[in-house]
C-alpha positions in Angstrom: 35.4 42.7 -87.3 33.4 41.5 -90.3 32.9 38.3 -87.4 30.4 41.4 -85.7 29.4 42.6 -88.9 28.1 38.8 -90.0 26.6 38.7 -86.7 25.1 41.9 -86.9 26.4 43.1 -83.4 27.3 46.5 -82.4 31.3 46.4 -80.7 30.1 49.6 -79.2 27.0 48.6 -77.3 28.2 45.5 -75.8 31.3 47.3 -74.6 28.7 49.8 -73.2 26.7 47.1 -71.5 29.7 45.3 -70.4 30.6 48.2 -68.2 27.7 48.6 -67.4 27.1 45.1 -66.0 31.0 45.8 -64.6 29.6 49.3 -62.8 26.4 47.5 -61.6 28.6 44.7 -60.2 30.2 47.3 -58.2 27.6 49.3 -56.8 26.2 45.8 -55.9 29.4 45.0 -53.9 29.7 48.3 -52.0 26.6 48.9 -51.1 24.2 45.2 -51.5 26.8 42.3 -50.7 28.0 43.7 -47.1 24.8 44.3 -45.8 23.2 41.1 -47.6 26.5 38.8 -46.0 26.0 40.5 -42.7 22.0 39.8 -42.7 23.0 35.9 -43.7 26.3 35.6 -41.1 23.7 37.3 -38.4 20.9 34.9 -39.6 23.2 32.1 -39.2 24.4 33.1 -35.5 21.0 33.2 -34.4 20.5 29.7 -35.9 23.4 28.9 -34.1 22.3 29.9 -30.7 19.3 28.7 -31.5 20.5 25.2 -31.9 22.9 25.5 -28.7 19.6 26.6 -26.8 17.4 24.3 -28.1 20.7 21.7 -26.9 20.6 23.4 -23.2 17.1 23.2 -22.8 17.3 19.4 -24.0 19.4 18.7 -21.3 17.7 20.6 -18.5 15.1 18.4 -19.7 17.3 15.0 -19.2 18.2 16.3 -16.1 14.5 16.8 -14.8 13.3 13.5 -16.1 16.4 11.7 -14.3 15.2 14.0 -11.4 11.7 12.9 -12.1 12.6 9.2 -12.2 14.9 9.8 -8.9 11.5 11.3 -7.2 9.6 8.1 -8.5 12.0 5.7 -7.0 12.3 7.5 -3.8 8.5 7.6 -3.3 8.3 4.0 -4.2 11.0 2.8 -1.9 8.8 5.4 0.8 5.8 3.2 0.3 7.4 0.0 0.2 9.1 1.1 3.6 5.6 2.4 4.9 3.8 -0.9 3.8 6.3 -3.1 5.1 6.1 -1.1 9.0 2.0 -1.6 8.7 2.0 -5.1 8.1 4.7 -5.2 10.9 2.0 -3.1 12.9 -0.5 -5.3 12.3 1.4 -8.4 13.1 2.4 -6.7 16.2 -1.0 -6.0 17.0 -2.4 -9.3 16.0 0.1 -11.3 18.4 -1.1 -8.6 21.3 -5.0 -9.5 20.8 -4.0 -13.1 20.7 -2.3 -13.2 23.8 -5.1 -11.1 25.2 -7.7 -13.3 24.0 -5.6 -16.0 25.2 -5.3 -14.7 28.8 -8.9 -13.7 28.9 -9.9 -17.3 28.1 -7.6 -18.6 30.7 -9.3 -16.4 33.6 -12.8 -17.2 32.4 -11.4 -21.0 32.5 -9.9 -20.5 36.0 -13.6 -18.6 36.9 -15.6 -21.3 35.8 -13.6 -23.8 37.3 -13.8 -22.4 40.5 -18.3 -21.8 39.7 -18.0 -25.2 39.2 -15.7 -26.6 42.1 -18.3 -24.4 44.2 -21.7 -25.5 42.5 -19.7 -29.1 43.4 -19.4 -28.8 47.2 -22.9 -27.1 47.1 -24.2 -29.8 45.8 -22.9 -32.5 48.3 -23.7 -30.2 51.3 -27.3 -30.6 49.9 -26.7 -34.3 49.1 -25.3 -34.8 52.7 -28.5 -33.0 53.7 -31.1 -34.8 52.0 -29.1 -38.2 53.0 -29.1 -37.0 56.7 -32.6 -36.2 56.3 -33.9 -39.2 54.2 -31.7 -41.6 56.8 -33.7 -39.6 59.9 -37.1 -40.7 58.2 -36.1 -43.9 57.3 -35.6 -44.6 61.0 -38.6 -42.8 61.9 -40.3 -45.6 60.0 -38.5 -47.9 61.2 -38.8 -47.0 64.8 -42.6 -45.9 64.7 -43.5 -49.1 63.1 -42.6 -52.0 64.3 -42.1 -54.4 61.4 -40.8 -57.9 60.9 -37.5 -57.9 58.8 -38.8 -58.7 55.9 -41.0 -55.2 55.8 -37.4 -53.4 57.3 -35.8 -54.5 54.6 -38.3 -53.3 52.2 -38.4 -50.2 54.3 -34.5 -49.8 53.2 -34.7 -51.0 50.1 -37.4 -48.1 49.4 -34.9 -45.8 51.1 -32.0 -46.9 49.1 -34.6 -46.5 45.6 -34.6 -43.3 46.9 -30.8 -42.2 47.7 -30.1 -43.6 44.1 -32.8 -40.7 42.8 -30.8 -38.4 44.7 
């Protein structure tokens, strides 16, 4: 005791306070700690489901950008498939305008051929003509006139000049 007494402390009062730290300690427990664990274990289930919801929705989001990526590729295979029955389209079409072009070329051939084959037999009629009638004068001449040979031949010689203009 004389170790209190050089110290100048009271045994009394910090018994008192010791018990009363004890009884405060107590009251703490019954009526502080349960509801202050129960606020924390609460706290730390709904941190818990937080996490596990956060975790869902980050895989429902996976799962619509594989979806997403799915979509892209199907479109882009749709296009592809779409370009690739144009261009067959238009190839298809291209071959049937050629092949028209080329048949409506061969009937305007075949229609100028026959123009021409009949522009031809025209024209010898008209040649036979004017050689029918050129050979009628000629004679004409010759038989109106009556000429030594040397002006008959000059006579057809003129008429011959003449064919040859034809």
């Amino acid at each position: 005791m004389d170790f209190f007494k050089a110290l100048d402390l009271d045994l009394g009062l910090i018994v008192t306070q010791i018990i009363g730290f004890l009884l405060a300690l107590w009251i703490l427990k019954a009526f502080a700690w349960k509801p202050l664990l129960k606020m924390l274990d609460q706290r730390k289930q709904k941190i818990a489901g937080d996490i596990g919801e956060a975790e869902k929705i980050k895989g429902d989001a996976a799962r619509l950008l594989e979806d997403y990526h799915a979509k892209l590729r199907e479109i882009d295979n749709e296009a592809r498939a779409r370009i690739q029955e144009a261009v067959a389209e238009g190839s298809r079409i291209a071959g049937e305008v050629k092949d028209q072009a080329r048949e409506e070329s061969r009937r305007i051939l075949a229609r100028s051929r026959e123009e021409l084959a009949r522009d031809v037999a025209k024209a010898r009629v008209q040649l036979r003509d004017d050689v029918v009638g050129m050979a009628i004068k000629a004679a004409e001449k010759i038989i109106t006139t009556r000429l030594n040979e040397a002006e008959q031949r000059r006579l057809l010689d003129d008429f011959l000049k003449e064919i040859d203009k034809v």
